[in-house]
C-alpha positions in Angstrom: 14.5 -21.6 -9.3 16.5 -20.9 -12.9 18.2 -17.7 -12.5 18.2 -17.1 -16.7 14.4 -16.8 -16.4 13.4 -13.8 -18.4 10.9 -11.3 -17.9 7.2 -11.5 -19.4 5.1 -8.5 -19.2 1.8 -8.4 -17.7 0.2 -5.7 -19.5 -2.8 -4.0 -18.9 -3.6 -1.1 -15.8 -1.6 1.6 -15.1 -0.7 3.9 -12.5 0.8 7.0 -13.0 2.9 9.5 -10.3 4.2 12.9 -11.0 7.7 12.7 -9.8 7.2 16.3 -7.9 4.2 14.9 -6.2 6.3 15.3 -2.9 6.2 18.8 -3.4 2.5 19.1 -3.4 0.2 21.6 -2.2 -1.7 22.0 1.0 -4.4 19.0 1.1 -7.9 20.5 -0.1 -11.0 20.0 2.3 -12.8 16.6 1.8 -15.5 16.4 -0.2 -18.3 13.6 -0.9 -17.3 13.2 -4.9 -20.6 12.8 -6.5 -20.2 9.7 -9.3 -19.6 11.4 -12.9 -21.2 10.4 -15.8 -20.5 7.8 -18.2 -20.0 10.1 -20.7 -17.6 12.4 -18.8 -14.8 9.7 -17.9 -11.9 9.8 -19.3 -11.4 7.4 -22.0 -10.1 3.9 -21.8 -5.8 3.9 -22.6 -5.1 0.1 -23.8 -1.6 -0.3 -23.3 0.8 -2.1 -25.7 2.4 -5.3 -24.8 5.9 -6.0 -25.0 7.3 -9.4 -26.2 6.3 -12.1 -23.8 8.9 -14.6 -23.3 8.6 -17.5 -22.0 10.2 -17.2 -18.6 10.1 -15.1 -16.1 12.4 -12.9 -15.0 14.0 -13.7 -11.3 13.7 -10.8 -9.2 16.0 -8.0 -9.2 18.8 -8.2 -6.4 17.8 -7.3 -3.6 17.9 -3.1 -2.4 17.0 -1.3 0.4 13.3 0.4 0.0 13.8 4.5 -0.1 13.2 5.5 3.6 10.9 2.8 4.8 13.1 1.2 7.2 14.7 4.2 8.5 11.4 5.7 8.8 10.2 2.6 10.7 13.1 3.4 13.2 12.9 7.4 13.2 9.5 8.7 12.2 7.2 9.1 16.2 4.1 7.7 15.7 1.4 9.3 18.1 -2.1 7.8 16.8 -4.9 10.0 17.7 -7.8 7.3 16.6 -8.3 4.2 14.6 -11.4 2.3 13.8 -12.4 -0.6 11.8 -15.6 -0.4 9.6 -17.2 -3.4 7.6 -16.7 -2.8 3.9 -19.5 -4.4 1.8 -19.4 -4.4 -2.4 -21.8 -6.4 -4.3 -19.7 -7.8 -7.6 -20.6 -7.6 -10.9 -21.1 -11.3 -11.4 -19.8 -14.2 -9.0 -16.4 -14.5 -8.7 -15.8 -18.4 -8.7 -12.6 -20.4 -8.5 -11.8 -23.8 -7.5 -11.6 -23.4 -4.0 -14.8 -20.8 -3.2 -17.4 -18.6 -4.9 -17.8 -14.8 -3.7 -21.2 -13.1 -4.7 -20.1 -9.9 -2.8 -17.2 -8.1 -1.3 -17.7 -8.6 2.6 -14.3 -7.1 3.8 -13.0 -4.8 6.1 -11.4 -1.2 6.2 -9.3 0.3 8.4 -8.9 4.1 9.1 -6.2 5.4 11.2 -5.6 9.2 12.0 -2.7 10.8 13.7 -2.4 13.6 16.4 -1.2 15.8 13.3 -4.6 14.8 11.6 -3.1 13.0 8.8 -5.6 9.5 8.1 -4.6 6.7 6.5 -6.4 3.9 4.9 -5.7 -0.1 5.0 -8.1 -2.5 4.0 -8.4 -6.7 4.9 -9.9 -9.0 2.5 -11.8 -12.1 3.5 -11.5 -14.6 1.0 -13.3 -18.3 2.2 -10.3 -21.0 1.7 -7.5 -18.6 1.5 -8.0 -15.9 4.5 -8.6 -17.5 7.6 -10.4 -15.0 9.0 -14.3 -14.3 7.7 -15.7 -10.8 7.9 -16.8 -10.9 11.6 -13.3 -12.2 13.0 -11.2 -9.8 10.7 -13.2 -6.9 12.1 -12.9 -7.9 15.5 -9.2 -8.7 14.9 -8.8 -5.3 13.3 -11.1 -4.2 16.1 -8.3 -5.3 18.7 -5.3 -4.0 17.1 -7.0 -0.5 16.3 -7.7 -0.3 20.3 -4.2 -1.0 21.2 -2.9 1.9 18.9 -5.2 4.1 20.5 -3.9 3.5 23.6 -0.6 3.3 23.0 2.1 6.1 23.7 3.9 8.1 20.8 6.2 5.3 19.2 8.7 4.3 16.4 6.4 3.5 13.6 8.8 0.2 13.6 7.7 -0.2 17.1 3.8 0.4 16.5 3.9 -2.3 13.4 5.8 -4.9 16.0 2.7 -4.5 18.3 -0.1 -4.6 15.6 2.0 -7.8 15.1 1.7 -9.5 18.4 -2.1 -8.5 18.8 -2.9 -10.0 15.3 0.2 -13.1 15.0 0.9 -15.3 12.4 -1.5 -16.8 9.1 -4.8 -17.0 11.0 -4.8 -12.5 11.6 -2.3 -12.0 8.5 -5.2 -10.1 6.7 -6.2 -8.3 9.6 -2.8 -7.4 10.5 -2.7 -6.4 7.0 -5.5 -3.9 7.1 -4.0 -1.7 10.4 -0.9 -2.0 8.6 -1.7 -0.4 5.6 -3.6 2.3 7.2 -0.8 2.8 9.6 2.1 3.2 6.8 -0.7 5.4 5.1 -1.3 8.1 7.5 3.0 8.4 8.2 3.1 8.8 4.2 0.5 11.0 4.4 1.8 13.3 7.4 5.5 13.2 5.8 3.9 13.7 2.4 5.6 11.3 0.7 3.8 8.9 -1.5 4.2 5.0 -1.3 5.5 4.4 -4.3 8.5 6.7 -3.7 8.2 5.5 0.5 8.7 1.8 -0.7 11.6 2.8 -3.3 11.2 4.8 -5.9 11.6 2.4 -8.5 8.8 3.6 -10.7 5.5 5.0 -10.5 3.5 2.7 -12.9 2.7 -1.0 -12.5 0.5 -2.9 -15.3 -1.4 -5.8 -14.4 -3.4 -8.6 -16.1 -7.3 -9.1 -15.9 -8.8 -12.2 -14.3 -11.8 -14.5 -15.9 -13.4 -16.8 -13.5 -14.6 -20.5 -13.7 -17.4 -20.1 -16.0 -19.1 -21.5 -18.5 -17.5 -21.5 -22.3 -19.7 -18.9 -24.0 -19.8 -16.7 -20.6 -15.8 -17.2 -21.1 -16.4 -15.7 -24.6 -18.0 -13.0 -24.4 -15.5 -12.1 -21.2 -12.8 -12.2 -23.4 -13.9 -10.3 -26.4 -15.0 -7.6 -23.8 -11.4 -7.6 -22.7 -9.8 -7.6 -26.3 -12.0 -4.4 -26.9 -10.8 -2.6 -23.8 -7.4 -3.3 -24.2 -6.6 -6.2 -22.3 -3.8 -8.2 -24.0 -3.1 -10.8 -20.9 -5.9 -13.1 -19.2 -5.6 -14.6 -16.3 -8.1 -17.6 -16.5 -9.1 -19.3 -13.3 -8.9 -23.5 -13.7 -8.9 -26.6 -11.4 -12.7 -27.5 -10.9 -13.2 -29.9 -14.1 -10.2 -30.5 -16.5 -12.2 -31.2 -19.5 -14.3 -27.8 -19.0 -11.5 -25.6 -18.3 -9.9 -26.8 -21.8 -13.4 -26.2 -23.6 -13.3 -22.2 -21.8 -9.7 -21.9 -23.4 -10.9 -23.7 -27.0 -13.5 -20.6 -26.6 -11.3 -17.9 -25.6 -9.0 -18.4 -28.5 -11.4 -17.8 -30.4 -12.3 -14.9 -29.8 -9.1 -13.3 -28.7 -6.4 -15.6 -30.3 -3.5 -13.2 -29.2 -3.8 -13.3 -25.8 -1.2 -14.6 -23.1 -2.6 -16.8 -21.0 -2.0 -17.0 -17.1 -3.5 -20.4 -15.5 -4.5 -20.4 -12.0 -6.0 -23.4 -10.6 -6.4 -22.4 -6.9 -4.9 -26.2 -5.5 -7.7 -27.9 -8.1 -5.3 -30.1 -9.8 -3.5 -33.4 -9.0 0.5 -33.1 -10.1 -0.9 -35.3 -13.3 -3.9 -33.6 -14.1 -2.2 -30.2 -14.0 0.7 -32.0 -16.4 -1.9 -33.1 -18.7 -3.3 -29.1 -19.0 0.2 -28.4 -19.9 0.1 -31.4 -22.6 -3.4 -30.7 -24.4 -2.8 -27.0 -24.4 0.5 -27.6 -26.4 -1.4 -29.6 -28.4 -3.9 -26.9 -29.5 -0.3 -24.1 -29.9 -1.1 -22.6 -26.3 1.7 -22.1 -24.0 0.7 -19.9 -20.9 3.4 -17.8 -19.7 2.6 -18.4 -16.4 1.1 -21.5 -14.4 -0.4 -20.7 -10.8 -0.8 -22.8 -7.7 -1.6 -25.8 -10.1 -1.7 -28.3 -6.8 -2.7 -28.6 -2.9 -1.2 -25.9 -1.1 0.9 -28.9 1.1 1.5 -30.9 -2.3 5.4 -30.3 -2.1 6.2 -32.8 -4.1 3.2 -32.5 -6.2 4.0 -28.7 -7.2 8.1 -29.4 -7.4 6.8 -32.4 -10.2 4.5 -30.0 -12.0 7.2 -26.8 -12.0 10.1 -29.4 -13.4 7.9 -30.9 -16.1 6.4 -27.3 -17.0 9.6 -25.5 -17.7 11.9 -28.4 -18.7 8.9 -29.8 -21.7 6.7 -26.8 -22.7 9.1 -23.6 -20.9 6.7 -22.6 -18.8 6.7 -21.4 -15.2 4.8 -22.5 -12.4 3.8 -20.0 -9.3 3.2 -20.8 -5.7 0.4 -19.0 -3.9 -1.3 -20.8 -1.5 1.7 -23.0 -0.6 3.3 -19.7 0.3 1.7 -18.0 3.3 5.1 -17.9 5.4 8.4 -17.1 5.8 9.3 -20.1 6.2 7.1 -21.6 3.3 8.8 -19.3 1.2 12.4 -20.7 2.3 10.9 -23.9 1.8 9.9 -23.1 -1.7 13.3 -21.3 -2.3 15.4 -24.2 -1.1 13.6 -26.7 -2.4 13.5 -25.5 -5.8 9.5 -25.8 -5.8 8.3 -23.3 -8.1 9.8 -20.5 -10.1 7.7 -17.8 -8.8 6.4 -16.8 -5.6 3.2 -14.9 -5.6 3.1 -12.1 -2.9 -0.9 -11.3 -1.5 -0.2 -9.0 1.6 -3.6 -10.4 2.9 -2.3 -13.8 3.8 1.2 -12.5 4.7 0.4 -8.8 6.3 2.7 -5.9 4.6 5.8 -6.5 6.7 5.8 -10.1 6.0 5.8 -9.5 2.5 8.6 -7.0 2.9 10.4 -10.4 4.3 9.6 -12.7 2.1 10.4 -9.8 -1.5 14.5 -9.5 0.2 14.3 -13.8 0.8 13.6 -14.4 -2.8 15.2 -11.0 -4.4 18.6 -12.5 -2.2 17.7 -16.3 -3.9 17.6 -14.9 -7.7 13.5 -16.2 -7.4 10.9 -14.5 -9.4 8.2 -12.3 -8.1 4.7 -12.2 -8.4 1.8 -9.8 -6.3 -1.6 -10.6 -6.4 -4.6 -10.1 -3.8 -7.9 -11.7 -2.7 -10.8 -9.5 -4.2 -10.5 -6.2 -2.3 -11.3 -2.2 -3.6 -8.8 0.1 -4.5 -8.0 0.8 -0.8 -5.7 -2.9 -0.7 -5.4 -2.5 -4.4 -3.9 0.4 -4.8 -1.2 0.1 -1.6 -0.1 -3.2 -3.3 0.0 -1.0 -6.8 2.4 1.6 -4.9 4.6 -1.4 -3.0 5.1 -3.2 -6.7 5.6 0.3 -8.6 8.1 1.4 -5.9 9.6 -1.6 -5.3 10.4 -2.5 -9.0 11.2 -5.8 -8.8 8.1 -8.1 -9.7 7.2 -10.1 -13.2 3.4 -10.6 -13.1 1.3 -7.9 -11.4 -2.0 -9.1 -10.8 -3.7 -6.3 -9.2 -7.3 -6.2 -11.1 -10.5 -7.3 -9.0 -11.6 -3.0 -8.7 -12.5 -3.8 -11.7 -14.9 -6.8 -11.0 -17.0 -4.7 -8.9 -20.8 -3.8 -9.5 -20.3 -0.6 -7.9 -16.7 1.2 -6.7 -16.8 2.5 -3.4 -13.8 4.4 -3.8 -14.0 7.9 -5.4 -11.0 9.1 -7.3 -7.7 7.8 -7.6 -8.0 6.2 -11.2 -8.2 8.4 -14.4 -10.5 6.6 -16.7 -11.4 3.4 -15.9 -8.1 1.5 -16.0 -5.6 4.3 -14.8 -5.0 4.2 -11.4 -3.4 7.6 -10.2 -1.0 7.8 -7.5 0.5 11.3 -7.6 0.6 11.4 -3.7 -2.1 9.2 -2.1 -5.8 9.2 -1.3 -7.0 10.7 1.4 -10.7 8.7 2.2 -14.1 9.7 3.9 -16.8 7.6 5.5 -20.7 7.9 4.7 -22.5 5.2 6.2 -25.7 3.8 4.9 -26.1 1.5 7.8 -24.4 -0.7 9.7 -23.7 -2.8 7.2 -22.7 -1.0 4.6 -20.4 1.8 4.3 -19.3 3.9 0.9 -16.1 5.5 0.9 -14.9 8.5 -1.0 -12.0 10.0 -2.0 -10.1 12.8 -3.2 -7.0 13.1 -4.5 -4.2 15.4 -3.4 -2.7 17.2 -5.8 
């Protein structure tokens, strides 16, 4: 939308690579990784912020990710099995915004293996309001699509995405289609032995993202925030939109207790275009600028979120993100030529991997800032968005946190401490059920 936007940082977990990761040894056998002690894991690393200005940086022009599409076009696919699995996480406390409340994680993972034996790993997110799918459809979507790569001859991997895409079309399977795609792209990277980060571009191998604090009440907000300031955490991402007054009460109390922060607003649709101006108006009045304002109307409020973005950068120089309004290709040229927003937030779970992939070169090509984000998904969905932002190189927020909203993690390895995610090659993943219901994944890294 303003191609002089500038980048602000979005400080706070990192994932490493070791650039000879490609070079690795022969995979180890899997092994059930019993959960370490408290006292045994590696110490939390807080990292720095830089200077936050005001606006965000557009994109970088767009460049073609290192090997993906000629992989897509080259690299025979011959799929051996693939299965989908529920994938249940209780959270640490509910998760509420202004559109839903999650107690739990009730998602869905996807395991894919190939005739050479290399597995990969995808994962779709339900989400109530945002996902259309709940648990039950996405694992009988994923259900569908897993069936028809089993029966399906040796193919371009290209080819194999294009029919996940016509068993699971369009918004209403995007996280499903998400899921197989994942754990497709996966196992190729892990037969090839190339990890994503480099597979999607190489830009870097570290991405640092903020840490999100719910709609709750003021003190709750508090003590969240002062837990945060301990650990490290520099950025917040505060969820708004379900009562004005209280959300400026929860931002009264988190000043208070961490009066450095950088605020990110995201009101889930919750606001009318005037009630998110007036957020804008009393925050200035108290010396709080977010750097970021997210999905501050409807998703369909066009007008609505293109009055809120103009007001917000031209009076207080802030910039305005569209999520929800953005679960297209066509939304996004929409937003793009309509000069809507600033920012368009990338979640692959309403827009599947490869639509993402279209919709990063749309706005990279329009000078349009970049954000990724997800629902509330494990490191499985977490950490292939981590690689696809660390290799692509090209976003300004990174919003990548809910692993670390969960009561348990279900994923073994893969992070060093607990805010280090590790990506020196990729995670390889093994299923132990506890029932039906339930199923606890472990990994181990490759090294």
């Amino acid at each position: 939308m303003d191609p002089s936007i500038s980048s602000a940082s979005s400080p706070l977990l990192r994932l490493h690579g070791t650039p000879g990761a490609a070079n690795a040894s022969p995979r180890p056998s899997l092994v059930a990784a019993a959960r370490q002690p408290a006292s045994s894991a590696t110490p939390l690393r807080a990292v720095s912020p830089s200077p936050s200005p005001s606006r965000p940086a557009p994109a970088s022009p767009a460049a073609e990710p290192f090997g993906f599409d000629a992989l897509k076009e080259t690299f025979s696919v011959d799929v051996a099995a693939a299965e989908a699995r529920p994938l249940a996480v209780p959270l640490a406390a509910p998760f509420t915004i202004a559109s839903s409340r999650l107690d739990a994680v009730s998602n869905v993972a996807v395991r894919v293996e190939l005739r050479s034996g290399a597995v990969g790993w995808g994962e779709a997110p339900v989400l109530p309001s945002v996902t259309a799918e709940d648990q039950p459809a996405a694992l009988a979507a994923a259900g569908r699509a897993c069936g028809a790569l089993e029966a399906a001859p040796a193919a371009p991997l290209g080819a194999l995405l294009q029919d996940v895409a016509g068993v699971l079309p369009g918004h209403d399977f995007a996280s499903a289609r998400a899921g197989v795609e994942m754990a497709l792209i996966d196992a190729v990277a892990n037969s090839i032995r190339i990890p994503l980060w480099r597979l999607f571009g190489g830009a870097s191998d570290t991405v640092t993202t903020d840490i999100t604090i719910p709609i709750v009440a003021p003190n709750e907000a508090a003590q969240l925030a002062a837990k945060y300031r301990g650990q490290g955490f520099q950025t917040l991402k505060l969820k708004v939109g379900k009562n004005l007054n209280s959300d400026i009460e929860v931002l009264k109390a988190i000043r208070l207790v961490h009066p450095d922060c950088s605020f990110i607003l995201d009101a889930n649709e919750g606001y009318t275009a005037d009630q998110a101006i007036e957020v804008l108006d009393r925050l200035n009045e108290m010396g709080v600028t977010p750097v970021l304002f997210e999905q501050p109307v409807h998703r369909d409020d066009w007008e609505g979120l293109r009055d809120v973005s103009i007001v917000a950068m031209e009076k207080y120089k802030v910039a305005v993100a569209a999520d929800e309004s953005c679960r297209s290709l066509l939304d996004a040229q929409k937003i793009i030529n309509g000069n809507l927003a600033h920012v368009i937030n990338i979640k692959l779970a309403k827009l599947g991997v490869l639509g993402a992939l279209e919709i990063i070169d749309a706005a990279r090509k329009a000078n349009v800032a970049l954000m990724i984000g997800g629902m509330v998904e494990t490191r499985i969905a977490m950490g292939f968005a981590g690689h696809l932002a660390a290799g692509l190189g090209c976003f300004s927020f990174v919003d990548l946190d809910t692993p670390l909203l969960l009561s348990e993690d279900p994923v073994y390895g893969g992070y060093e401490g607990s805010l280090t995610l590790c990506t020196k090659l990729f995670i390889c993943l093994q299923f132990l059920f506890k029932d039906s219901s339930y199923c606890r994944l472990h990994s181990c890294l490759l090294l």
